[in-house]
C-alpha positions in Angstrom: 51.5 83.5 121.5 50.9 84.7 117.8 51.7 88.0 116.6 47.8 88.5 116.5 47.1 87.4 120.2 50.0 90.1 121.3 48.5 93.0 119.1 45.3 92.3 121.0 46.8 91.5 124.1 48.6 94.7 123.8 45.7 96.9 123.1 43.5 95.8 125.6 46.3 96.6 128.0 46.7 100.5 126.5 45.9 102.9 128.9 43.5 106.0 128.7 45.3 109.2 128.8 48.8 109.4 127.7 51.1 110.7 130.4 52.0 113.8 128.0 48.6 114.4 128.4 48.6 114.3 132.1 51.6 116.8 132.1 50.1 120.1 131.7 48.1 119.6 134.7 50.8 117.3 136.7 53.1 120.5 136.0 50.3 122.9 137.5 50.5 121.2 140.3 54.5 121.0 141.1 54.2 125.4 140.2 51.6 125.7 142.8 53.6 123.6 145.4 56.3 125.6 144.5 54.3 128.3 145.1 53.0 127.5 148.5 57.0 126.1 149.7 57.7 130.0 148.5 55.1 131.6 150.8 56.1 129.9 153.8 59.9 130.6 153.3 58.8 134.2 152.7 57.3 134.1 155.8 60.3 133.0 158.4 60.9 135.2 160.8 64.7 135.9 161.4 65.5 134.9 164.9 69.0 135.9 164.2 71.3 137.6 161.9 71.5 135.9 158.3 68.9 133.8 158.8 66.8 135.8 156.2 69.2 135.2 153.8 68.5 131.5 154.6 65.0 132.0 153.6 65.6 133.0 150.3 68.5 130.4 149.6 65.3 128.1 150.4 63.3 130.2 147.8 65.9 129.3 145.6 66.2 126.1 146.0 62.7 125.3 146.0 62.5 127.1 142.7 65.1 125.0 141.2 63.8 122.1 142.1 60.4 122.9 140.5 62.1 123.8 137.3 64.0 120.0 137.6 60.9 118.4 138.4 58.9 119.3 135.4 62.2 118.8 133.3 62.3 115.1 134.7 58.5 114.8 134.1 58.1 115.8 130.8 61.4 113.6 129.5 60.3 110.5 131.6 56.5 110.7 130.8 57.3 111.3 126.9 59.6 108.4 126.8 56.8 106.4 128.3 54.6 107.6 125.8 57.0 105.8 123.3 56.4 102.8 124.7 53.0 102.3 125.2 51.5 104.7 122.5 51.2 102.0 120.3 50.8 103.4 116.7 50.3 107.3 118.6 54.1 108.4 118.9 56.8 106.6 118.0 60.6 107.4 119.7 64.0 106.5 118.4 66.1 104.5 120.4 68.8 107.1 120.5 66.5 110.1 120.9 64.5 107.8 124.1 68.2 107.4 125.6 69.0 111.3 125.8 65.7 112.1 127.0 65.9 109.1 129.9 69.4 110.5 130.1 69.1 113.5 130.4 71.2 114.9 127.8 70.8 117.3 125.0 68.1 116.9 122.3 67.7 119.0 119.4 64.3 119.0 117.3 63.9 119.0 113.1 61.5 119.8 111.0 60.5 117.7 108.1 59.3 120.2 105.4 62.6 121.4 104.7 63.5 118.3 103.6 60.6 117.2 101.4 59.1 120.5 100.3 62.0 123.2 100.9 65.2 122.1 98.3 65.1 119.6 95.5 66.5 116.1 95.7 69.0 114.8 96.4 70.4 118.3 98.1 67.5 117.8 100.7 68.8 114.5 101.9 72.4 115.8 101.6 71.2 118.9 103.8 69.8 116.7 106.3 72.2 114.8 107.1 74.7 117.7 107.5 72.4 118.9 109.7 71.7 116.0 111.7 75.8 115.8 111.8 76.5 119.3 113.3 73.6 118.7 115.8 76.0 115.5 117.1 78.9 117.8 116.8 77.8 119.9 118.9 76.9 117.5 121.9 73.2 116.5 121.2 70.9 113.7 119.6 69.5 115.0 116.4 65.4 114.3 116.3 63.9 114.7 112.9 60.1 114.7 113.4 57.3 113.3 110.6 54.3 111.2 110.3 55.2 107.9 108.8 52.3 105.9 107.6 50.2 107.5 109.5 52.2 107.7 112.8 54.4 110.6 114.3 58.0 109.9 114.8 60.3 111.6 116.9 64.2 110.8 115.4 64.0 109.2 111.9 67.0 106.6 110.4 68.7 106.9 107.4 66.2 105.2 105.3 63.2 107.4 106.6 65.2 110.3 105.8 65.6 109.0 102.4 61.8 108.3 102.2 61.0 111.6 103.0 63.3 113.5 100.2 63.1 111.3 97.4 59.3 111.1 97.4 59.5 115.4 98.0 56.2 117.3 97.4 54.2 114.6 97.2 54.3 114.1 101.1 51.6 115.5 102.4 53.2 119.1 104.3 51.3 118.9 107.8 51.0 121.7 109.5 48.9 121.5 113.5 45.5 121.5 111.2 46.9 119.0 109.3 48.0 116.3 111.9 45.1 114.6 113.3 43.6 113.8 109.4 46.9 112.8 108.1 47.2 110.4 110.7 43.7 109.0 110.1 44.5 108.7 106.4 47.7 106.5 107.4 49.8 109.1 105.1 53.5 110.2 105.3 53.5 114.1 106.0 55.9 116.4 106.6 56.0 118.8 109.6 56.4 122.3 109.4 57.4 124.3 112.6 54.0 124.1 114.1 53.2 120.4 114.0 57.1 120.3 114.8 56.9 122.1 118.1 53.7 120.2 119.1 55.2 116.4 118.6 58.4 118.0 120.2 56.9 119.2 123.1 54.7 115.7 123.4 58.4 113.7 123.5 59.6 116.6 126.1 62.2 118.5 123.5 62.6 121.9 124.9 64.6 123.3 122.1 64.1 122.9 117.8 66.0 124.1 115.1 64.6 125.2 111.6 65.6 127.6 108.6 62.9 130.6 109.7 59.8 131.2 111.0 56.6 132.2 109.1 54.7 135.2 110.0 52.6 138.0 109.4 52.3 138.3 105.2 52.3 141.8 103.4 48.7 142.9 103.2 47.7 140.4 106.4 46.1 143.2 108.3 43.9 142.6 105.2 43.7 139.1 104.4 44.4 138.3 107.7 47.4 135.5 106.5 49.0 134.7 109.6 51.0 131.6 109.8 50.2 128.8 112.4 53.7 129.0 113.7 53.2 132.2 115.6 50.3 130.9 117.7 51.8 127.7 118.6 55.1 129.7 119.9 52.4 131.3 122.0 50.9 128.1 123.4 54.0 125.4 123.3 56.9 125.4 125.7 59.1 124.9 122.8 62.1 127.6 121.9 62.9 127.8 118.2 66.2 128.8 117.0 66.3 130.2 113.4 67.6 133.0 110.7 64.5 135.0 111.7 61.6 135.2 109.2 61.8 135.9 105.4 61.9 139.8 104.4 59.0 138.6 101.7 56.9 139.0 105.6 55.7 141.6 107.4 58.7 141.6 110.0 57.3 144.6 112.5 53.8 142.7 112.1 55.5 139.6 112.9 57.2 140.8 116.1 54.1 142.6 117.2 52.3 139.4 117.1 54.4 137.7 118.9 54.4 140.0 121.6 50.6 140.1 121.7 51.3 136.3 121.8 53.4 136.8 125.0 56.7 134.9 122.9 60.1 136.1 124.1 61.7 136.9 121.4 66.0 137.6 120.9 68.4 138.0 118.2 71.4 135.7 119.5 74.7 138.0 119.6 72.7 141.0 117.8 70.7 143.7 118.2 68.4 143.5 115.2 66.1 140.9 114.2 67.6 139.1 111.5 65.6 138.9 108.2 66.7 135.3 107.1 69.0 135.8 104.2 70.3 139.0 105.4 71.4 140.0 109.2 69.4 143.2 109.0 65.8 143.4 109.2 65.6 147.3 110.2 64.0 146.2 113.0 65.1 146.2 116.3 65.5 142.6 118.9 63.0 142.6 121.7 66.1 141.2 123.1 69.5 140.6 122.5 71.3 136.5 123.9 74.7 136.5 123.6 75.5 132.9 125.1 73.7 129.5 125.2 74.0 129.2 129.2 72.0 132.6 129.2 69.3 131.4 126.6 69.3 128.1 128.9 68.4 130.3 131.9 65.8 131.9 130.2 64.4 128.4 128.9 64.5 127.3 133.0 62.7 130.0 133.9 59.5 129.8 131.1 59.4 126.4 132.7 59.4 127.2 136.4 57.2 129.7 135.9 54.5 127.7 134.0 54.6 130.0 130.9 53.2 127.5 128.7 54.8 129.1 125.5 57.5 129.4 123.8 60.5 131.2 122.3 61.9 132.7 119.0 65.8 132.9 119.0 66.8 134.6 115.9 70.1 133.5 114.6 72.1 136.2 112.1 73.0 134.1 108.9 77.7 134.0 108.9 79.4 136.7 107.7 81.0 135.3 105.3 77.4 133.8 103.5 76.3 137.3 103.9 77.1 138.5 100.4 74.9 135.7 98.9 72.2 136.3 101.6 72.7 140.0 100.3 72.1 138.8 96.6 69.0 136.9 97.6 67.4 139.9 99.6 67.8 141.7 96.5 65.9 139.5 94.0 63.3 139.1 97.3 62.2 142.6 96.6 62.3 142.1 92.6 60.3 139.0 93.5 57.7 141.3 95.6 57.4 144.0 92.7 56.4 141.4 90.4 54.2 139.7 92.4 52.3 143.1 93.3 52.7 143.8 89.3 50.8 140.4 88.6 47.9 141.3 91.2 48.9 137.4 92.9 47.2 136.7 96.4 46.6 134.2 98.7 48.3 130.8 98.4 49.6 132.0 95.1 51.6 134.5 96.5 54.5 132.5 98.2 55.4 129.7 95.8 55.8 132.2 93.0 58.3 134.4 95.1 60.1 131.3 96.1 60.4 130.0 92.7 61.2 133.1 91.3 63.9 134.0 93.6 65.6 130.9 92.9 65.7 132.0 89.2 66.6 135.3 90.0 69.8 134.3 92.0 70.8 130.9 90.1 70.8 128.6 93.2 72.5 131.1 95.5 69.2 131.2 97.7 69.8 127.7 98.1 73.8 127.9 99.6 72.4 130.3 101.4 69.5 128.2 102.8 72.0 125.3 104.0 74.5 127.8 105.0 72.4 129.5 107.6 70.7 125.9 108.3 73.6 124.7 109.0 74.4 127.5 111.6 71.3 127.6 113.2 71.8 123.7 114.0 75.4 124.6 115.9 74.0 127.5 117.9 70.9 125.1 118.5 72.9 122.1 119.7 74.8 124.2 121.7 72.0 126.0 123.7 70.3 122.2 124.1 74.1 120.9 125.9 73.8 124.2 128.3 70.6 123.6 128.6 70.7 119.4 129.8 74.1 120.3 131.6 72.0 122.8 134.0 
């Protein structure tokens, strides 16, 4: 048979609906059998002592076993998908043996690398990331649109791709993902298109540098970043510094609430602001282990949720004096920018580029520094989370 006669053969034989597709409604389903199973147990009548407590062991149980369920779903229908997407989602051998195998998985975005740090310090940043991700117990998955086509888990030479070539991969956010795909191009994902191809491949945790959010003056310009309504509608939890003090953190936090996102500092009690540990604003919540923010990750999923979660990770102590230097030349950056009347799209590269000046390359240590960290705590919370 010729190469040609299989491609045919191959797409006459694709199905309709991917089995991601199918999950949202598949996992409806197992919530409301849960739900019925729970109504009958709650409705045993004790002919004896300690058989109530019987009844809810079998609540228990029955919850737990919904939870599982969908787990096992979404891992066994995304790697499926891997196989007969055909061109739609393509899955890395080693990332499609954790997810059949049930062990951890830890999502990365691909802007960082092409769009956040110049070369070659991006590729050298990724691949320390991808390395403390595997030191901590779990299978690193870089996500990006090669050519055209997402991938979930990238190799070396991808990686390479992606950081040499820099800004001029196309940075894809949700909005982005369906033209840059029709186009064939190489794009980059931020969080957003991240947490959608993660949840897809059924990756329940991702690990980035920060958030975006609410932007000074957005109650004005209404410049709200994608990422905080895709936290509200994908079961994805994001671990990260927090979001950039050059944002509107208390607008930020009250969106995601309005958003329904749970959202922690992990062994704090205030939100961090990225390069500092201190936003002045106080956590919604405070995790102080990865079996707890497991648990909580079990729950969104038995419960049917359907979004998902902002774990804010305080950068080290001992990168805190540069994070300090860089929160200071944030504000200088913000004074400027107000003195130069800049809005819009103009607003954020300036104060990026200008910081960098400001602190000569300290932002960046810092920015690999509390990567880097973020990846460890990440990796750790995806182990507790695959050994429950």
């Amino acid at each position: 048979m010729s190469a040609r006669d299989a491609e045919q053969d191959t797409e006459n034989a694709r199905p309709g609906p991917s089995w991601s597709d199918r999950l949202p409604a598949l996992s409806t389903g197992v919530t409301q059998l849960s739900n019925n199973f729970s109504s009958i147990a709650q409705r045993i009548t004790p002919a004896r002592n300690g058989e109530q407590e019987d009844g809810q062991s079998w609540q228990r149980r029955i919850a737990n076993l919904s939870g599982q369920l969908t787990g096992a779903l979404s891992s066994a229908f995304g790697s499926a998908d891997s196989a007969t997407a055909q061109g739609q989602l393509v899955i890395s051998p080693d990332v499609i043996k954790a997810l059949r195998e049930n062990t951890a998985v830890v999502a990365l975005e691909s802007t960082i690398i092409s769009h956040g740090m110049p070369y070659p310090q991006n590729l050298e940043t990724a691949r320390a990331v991808e390395a403390v991700v595997r030191q901590h117990g779990a299978t690193p998955a870089t996500i990006a649109i090669l050519s055209g086509v997402p991938h979930i888990g990238l190799t070396g030479a991808e990686l390479e791709l992606l950081a040499s070539r820099g800004p001029q991969v196309v940075k894809t956010s949700r909005r982005d993902l369906a033209l840059v795909m029709a186009k064939g191009l190489d794009g980059a994902t931020t969080v957003s298109a991240t947490m959608l191809l993660a949840a897809r491949a059924g990756i329940q945790v991702f690990v980035t540098g920060g958030i975006g959010g609410v932007h000074r003056g957005g109650e004005v310009t209404m410049d709200v970043s994608a990422d905080l309504t895709e936290l509200g509608r994908t079961p994805v939890t994001v671990v990260c510094a927090g979001v950039k003090s050059i944002l509107d953190i208390p607008r930020t936090l009250e969106y995601l609430e309005t958003q329904g996102v749970c959202v922690a500092a992990y062994g704090a009690d205030e939100f961090p602001a990225f390069f500092t540990r201190r936003s002045g604003c106080a956590a919604p919540a405070r995790i102080d282990t990865p079996e707890l923010a497991a648990a909580m990750i079990r729950h969104s999923a038995r419960l049917g949720l359907g979004s998902g979660a902002v774990i804010g990770v305080p950068i080290p102590e001992e990168h805190a004096a540069a994070g300090a230097k860089v929160e200071q030349a944030s504000q200088q950056a913000l004074d400027e920018a107000q003195q130069k009347s800049l809005q819009g799209s103009e607003i954020t590269p300036f104060l990026l580029g200008r910081i960098k000046e400001l602190t000569g390359g300290e932002s960046l240590k810092a920015n690999i520094a509390l990567i880097k960290n973020n990846a460890a705590v990440g990796a750790q919370i995806a182990s507790a989370l695959a050994a429950s």
